[in-house]
C-alpha positions in Angstrom: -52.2 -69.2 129.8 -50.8 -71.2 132.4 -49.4 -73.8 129.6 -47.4 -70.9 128.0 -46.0 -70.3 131.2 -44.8 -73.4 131.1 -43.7 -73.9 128.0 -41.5 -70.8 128.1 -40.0 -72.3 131.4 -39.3 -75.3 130.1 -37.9 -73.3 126.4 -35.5 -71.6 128.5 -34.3 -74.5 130.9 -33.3 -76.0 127.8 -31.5 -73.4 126.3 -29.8 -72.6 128.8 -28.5 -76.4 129.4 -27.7 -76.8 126.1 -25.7 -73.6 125.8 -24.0 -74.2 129.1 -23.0 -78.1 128.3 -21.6 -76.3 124.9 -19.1 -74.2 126.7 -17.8 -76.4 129.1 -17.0 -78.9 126.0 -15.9 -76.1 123.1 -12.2 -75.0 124.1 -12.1 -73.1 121.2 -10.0 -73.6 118.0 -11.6 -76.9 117.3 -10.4 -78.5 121.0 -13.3 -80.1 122.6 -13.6 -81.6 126.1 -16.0 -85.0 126.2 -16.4 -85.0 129.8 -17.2 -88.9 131.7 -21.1 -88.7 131.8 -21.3 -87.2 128.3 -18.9 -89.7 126.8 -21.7 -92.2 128.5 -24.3 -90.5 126.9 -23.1 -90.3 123.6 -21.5 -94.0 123.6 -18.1 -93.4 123.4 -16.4 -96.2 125.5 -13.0 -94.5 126.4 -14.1 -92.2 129.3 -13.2 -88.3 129.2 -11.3 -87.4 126.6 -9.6 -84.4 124.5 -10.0 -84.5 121.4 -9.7 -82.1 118.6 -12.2 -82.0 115.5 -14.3 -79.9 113.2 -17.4 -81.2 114.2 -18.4 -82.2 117.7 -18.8 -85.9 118.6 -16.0 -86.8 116.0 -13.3 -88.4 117.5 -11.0 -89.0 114.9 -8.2 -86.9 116.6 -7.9 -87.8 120.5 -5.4 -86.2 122.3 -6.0 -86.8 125.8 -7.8 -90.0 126.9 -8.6 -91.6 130.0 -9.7 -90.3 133.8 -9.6 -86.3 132.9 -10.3 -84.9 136.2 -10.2 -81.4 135.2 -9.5 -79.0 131.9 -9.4 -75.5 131.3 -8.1 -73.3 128.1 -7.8 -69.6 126.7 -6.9 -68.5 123.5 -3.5 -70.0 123.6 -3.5 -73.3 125.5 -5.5 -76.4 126.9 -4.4 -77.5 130.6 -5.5 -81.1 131.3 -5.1 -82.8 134.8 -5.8 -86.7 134.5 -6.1 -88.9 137.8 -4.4 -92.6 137.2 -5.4 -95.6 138.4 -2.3 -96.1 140.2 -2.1 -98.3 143.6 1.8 -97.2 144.0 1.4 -95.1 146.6 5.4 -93.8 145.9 4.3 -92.3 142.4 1.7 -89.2 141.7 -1.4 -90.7 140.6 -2.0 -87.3 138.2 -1.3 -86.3 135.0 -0.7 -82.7 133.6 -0.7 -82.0 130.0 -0.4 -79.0 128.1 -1.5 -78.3 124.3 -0.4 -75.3 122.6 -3.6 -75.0 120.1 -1.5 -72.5 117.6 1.1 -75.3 116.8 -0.8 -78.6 118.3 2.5 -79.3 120.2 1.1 -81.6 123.0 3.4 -81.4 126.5 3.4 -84.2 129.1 2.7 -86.4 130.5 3.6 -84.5 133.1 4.4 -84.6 137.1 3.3 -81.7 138.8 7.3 -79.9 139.7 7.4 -80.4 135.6 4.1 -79.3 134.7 4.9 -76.1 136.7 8.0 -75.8 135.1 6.4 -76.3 131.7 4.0 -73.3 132.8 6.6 -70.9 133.4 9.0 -72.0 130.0 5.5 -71.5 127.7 4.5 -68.5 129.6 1.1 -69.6 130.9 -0.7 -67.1 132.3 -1.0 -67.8 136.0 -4.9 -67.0 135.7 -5.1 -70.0 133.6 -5.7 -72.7 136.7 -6.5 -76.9 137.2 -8.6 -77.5 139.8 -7.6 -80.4 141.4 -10.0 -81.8 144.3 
């Protein structure tokens, strides 16, 4: 009895990781988000990237590649923040791009007083937020 137990726990932990990895990386309309320690699981040498593709793990079609500190998308768009390796204190060290999924238009790179500005031409919805630590 008690190894059912556990193997129902351990059936569920792993369900629930693997469908809560899934949504994190699927940002819909075949845009997928390979974040850092997934892109050193699975190989890939470039880091966290953006890529779009109709299967997962193909990376045929990279969009956004490098230090992606944070992405988020709806239906419409995919907001990417990227943190350079920049020592010139005088320039942002971040990146903001936008991707219009619809038309695959990519915008930026991007400072942030243009990425705002960008937000309000395409008329991002302002629930649609970067977290930036």
């Amino acid at each position: 009895m008690i190894k059912k137990i556990i193997a129902i726990i351990i059936l569920i932990t792993v369900v629930l990781f693997f469908f809560w990895g899934e949504s994190e990386q699927d940002l819909g309309d075949s845009y997928y988000y390979l974040p850092k320690y997934e892109a050193i699981d699975v190989g890939y040498p470039g880091g966290a990237i953006i890529y779009k593709s109709q299967q997962k793990y193909l990376f045929s079609d990279i969009k956004i590649s490098g230090n992606i500190i944070d992405v988020n998308s709806n239906d419409n768009f995919v907001l990417a923040v990227q943190k350079l390796d920049n020592l010139n204190i005088e320039t942002d060290s971040l990146q903001y791009f936008i991707i219009v999924k619809k038309t695959d238009l990519m915008y930026g790179p991007f400072n942030s007083e243009l990425y705002l500005q960008t937000r309000i031409n395409l008329e991002i919805p302002k629930k649609l937020n970067l977290e930036i630590n």
